[in-house]
C-alpha positions as CSV (number, residue, x, y, z in Angstrom):
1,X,33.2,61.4,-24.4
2,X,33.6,58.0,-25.6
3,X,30.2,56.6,-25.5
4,X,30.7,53.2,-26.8
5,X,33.5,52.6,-23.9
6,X,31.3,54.0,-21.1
7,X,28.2,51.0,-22.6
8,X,30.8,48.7,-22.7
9,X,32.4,49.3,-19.6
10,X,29.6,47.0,-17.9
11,X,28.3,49.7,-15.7
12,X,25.0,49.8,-17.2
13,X,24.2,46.1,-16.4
14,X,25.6,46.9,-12.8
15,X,22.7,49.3,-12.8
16,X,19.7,47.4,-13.5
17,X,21.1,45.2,-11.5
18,X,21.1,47.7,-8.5
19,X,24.9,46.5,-7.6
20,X,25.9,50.0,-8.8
21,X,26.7,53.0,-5.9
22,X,24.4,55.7,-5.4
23,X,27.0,58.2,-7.2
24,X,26.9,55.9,-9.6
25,X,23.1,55.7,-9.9
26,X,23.4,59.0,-10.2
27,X,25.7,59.2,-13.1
28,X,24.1,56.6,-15.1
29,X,20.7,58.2,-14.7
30,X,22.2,62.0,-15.5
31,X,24.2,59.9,-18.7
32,X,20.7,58.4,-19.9
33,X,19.0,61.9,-20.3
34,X,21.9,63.3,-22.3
35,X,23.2,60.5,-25.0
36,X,20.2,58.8,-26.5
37,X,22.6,55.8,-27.5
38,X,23.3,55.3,-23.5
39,X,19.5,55.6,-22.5
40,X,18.5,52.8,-25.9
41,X,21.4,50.5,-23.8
42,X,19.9,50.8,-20.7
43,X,16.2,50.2,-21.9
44,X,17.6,47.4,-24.1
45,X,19.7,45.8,-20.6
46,X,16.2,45.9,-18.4
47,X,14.0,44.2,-21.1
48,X,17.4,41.5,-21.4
49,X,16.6,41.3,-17.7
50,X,12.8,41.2,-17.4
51,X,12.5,38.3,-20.4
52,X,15.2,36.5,-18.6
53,X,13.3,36.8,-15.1
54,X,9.9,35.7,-16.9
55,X,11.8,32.5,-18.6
56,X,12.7,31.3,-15.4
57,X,9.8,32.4,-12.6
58,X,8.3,29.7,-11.0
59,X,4.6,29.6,-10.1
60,X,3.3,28.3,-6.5
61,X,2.7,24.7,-6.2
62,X,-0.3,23.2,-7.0
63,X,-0.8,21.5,-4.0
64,X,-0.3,24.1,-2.0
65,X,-3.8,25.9,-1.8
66,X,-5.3,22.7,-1.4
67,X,-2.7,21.5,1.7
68,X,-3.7,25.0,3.4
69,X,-7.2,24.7,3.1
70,X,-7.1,21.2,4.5
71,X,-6.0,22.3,7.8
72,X,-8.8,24.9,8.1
73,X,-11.5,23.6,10.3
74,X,-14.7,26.0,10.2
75,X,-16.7,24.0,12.6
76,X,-18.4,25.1,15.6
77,X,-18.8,23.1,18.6
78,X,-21.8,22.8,19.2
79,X,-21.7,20.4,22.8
80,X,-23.4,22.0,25.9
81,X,-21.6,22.3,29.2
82,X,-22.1,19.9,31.7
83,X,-23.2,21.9,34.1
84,X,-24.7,25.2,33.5
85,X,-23.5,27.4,36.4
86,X,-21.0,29.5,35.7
87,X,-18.1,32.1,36.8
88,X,-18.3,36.0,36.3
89,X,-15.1,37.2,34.8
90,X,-15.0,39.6,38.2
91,X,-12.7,38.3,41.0
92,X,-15.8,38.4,43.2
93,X,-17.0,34.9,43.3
94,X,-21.2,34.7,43.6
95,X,-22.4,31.2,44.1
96,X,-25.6,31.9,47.0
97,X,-27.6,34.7,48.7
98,X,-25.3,34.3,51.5
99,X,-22.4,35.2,50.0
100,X,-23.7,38.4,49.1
101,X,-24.9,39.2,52.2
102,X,-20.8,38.9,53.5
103,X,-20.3,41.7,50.8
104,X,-18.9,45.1,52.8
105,X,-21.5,47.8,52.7
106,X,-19.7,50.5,50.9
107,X,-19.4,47.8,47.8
108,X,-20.8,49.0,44.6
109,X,-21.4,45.5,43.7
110,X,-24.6,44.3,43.5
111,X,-26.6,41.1,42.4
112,X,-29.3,39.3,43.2
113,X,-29.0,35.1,42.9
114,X,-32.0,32.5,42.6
115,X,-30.8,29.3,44.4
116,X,-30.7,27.2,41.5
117,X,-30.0,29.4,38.5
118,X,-27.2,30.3,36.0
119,X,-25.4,33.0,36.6
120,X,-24.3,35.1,33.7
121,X,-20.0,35.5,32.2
122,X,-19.4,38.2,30.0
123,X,-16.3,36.4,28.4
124,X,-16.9,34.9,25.0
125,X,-15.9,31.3,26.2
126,X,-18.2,29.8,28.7
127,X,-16.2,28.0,31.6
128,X,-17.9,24.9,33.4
129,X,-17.1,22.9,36.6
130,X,-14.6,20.2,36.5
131,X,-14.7,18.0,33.3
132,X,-16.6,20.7,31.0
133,X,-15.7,21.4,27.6
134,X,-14.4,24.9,26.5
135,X,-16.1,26.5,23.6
136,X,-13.9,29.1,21.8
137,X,-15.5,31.5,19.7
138,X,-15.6,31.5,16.1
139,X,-13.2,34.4,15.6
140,X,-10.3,32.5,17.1
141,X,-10.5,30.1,14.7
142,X,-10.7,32.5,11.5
143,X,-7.4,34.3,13.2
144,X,-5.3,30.5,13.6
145,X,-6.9,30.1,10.0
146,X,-5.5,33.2,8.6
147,X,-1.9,33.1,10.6
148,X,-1.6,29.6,8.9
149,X,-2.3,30.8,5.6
150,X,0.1,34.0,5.9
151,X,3.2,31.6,7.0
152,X,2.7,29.8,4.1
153,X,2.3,32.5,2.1
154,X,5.5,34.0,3.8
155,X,7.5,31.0,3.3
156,X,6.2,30.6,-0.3
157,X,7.2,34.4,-1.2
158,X,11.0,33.9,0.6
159,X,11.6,31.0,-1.6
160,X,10.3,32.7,-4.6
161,X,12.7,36.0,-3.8
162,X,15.4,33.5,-3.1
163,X,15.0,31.8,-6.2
164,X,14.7,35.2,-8.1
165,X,18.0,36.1,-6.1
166,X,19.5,32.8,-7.6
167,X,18.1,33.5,-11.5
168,X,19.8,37.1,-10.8
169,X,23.2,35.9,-9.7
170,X,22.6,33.4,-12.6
171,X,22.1,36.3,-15.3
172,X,25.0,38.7,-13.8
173,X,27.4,35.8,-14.3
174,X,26.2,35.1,-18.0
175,X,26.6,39.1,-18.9
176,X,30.2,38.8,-17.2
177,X,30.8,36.1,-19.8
178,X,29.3,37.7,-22.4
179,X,30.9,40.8,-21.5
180,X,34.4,38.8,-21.6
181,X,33.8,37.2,-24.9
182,X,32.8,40.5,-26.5
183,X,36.0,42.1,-24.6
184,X,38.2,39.0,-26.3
185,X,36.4,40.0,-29.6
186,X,37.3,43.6,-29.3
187,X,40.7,42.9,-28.9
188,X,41.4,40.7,-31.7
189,X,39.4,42.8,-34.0
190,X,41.5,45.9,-32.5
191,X,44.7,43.6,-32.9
192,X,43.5,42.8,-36.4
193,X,43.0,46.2,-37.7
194,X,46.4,47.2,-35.9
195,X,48.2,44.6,-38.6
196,X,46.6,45.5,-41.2
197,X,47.7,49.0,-41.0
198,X,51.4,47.8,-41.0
199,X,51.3,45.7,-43.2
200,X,50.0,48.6,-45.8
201,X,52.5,50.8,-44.6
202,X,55.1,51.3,-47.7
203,X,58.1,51.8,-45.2
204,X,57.9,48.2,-43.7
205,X,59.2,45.2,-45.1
206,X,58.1,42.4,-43.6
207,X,60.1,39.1,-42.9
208,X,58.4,35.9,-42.6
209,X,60.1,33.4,-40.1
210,X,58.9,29.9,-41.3
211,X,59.2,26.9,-38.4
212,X,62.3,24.8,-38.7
213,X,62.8,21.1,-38.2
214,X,62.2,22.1,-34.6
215,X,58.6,23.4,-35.1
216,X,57.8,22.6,-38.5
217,X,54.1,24.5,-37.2
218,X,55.7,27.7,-36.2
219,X,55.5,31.1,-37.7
220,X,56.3,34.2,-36.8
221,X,56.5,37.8,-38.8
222,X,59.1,40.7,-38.5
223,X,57.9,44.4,-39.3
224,X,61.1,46.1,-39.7
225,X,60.5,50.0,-40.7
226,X,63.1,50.8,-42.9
227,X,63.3,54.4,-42.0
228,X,63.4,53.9,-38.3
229,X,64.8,50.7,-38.3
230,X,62.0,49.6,-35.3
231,X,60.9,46.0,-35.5
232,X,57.7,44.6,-34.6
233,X,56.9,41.0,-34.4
234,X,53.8,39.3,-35.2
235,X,53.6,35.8,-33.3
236,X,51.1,33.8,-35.1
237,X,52.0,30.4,-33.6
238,X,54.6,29.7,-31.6
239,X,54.2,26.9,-28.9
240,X,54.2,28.0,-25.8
241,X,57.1,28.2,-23.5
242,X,58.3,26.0,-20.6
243,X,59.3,27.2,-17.1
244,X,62.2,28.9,-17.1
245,X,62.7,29.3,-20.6
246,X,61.8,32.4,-22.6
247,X,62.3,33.3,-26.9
248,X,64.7,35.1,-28.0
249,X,64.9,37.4,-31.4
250,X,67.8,37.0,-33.2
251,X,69.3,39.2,-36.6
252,X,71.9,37.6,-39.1
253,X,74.6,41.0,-39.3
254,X,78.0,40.0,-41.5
255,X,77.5,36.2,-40.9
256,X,77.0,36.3,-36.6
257,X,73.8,37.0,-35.2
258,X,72.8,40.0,-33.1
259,X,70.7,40.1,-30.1
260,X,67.4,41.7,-30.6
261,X,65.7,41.1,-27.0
262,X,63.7,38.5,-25.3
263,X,59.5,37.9,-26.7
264,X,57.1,38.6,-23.4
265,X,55.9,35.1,-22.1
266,X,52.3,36.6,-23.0
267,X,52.9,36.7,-27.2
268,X,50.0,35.7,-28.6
269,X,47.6,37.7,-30.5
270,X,50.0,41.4,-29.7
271,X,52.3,43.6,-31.7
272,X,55.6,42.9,-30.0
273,X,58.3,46.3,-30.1
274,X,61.7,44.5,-30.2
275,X,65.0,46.4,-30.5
276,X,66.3,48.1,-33.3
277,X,67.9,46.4,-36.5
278,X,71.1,46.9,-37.8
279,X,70.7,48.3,-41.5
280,X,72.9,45.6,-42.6
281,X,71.0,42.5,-41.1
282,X,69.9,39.7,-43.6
283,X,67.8,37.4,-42.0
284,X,65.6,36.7,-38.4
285,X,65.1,34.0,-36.0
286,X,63.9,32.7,-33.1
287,X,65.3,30.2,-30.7
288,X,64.5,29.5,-27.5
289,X,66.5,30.3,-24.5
290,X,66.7,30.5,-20.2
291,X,64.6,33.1,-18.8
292,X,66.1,36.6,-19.6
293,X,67.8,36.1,-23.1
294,X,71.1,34.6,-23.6
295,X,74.4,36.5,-24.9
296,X,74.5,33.9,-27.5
297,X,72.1,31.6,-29.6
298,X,71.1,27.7,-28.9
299,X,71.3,26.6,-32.3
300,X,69.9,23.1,-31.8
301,X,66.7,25.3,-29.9
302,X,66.3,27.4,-33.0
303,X,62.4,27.6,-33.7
304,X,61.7,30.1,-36.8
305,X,64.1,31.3,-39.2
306,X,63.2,34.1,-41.9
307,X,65.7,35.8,-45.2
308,X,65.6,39.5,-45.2
């Protein structure tokens, strides 16, 4: 297994990220306990994570304790009833030894009245006549008190978890980039080492096509294998191409030149395979022609021109 392409692959910031399938869990947790390298990755990703989640927390408002606080009112009331005769929490109303005397026989209710004095509630708020004042019990108050306070505290932890949410998104895009500049890296350090190797290859002469009055910038390299008679190209500047128009290589065989295919519109930084040369050609160029190559050269559109 190619371990460096499975940490590179970007599945292991997927995972501390918990965007990752549960197969995939799976997988990346089985892959930890086998290859040491893969498990020193993923410990490496989390603390990348964790620092970045610590730089960027935000603690509570200061004012916040203090506005909560404000609206708690530990108080009693302490004003006394207008009028101190009172209701029983029982349907049965008793307001005079009369009234009792109407009760039915059978009735389990009993209760003896003074003319003149309170009768006892068993409710924790003591209701009056008309134009008393309620008294709620302190409990009440500590239970408003402490749904105020867990709102806030609701509300306070939402926005933190959205703003957490936010720094995440915020991080997953910046490993994406970094993931895509170290991809663009790879590349050119792969394309690199891939021209290197030709150009120390014994069997390949190389041609160098230097710009002409056209693009005096321009310049472009032919790997011709002598023994096969392949040709690579090596575009290291050529400008780039407008619509509808696409380069074309060209070989110099007995004085007329020889089509040798059209470039890909997407030249730079790749090895280009061309078509085979005649053992006889003597010099390349480049000119630049309608889309799909042309059976014969625009001279005046001639870029890059290179002796053999």
């Amino acid at each position: 297994m190619n371990i460096q392409a499975y940490i590179e692959s970007g599945i292991l910031e997927e995972y501390v990220l918990g965007t990752v399938s549960p197969q995939e869990k799976q997988e990346v947790e089985c892959m930890s306990h086998i290859y040491p390298e893969i498990k020193e990755e993923l410990m490496r990703t989390e603390s990348a994570l964790e620092q970045y989640a610590l730089k960027h927390q935000t603690p509570p408002p200061a004012f916040l304790k203090e506005t909560l606080f404000a609206q708690m009112n530990f108080d009693e009331v302490t004003e006394e009833p207008e009028s101190t005769e009172a209701i029983s929490a029982e349907p049965t109303l008793v307001q005079s030894d009369d009234n009792i005397k109407k009760l039915p026989v059978d009735s389990d209710f009993r209760a003896e009245v003074q003319p003149g004095q309170a009768r006892e509630v068993n409710t924790d708020a003591t209701i009056a006549d008309s134009g008393a004042t309620v008294i709620y019990p302190s409990w009440a108050k500590f239970a408003v008190a402490a749904s105020i306070l867990f709102a806030a505290l609701f509300g306070w932890s939402a926005l933190q978890m959205s703003g957490v949410k936010k720094q995440n998104e915020q991080y997953a895009a910046e490993m994406a980039v970094l993931k895509s500049d170290m991809d663009v890296v790879k590349k050119d350090a792969e394309y690199k080492d891939a021209l290197a190797s030709l150009y120390r290859n014994p069997h390949h002469k190389v041609v160098r096509m230097a710009g002409l009055e056209k693009s005096p910038q321009s310049i472009v390299a032919a790997i011709w294998d002598t023994k096969t008679n392949d040709v690579l190209l090596d575009v290291q500047n050529l400008p780039a191409t407008p619509a509808g128009k696409q380069y074309q290589l060209w070989t110099i065989v007995d004085g007329k030149p020889v089509d040798m295919g059209v470039l890909d519109q997407e030249f730079s930084h790749k090895v280009l395979k061309m078509k085979q040369a005649n053992p006889g050609a003597v010099a390349f160029a480049i000119t630049l022609e309608k889309t799909g190559g042309s059976p014969s050269p625009t001279m005046e559109d001639m870029f890059v021109m290179g002796k053999v």
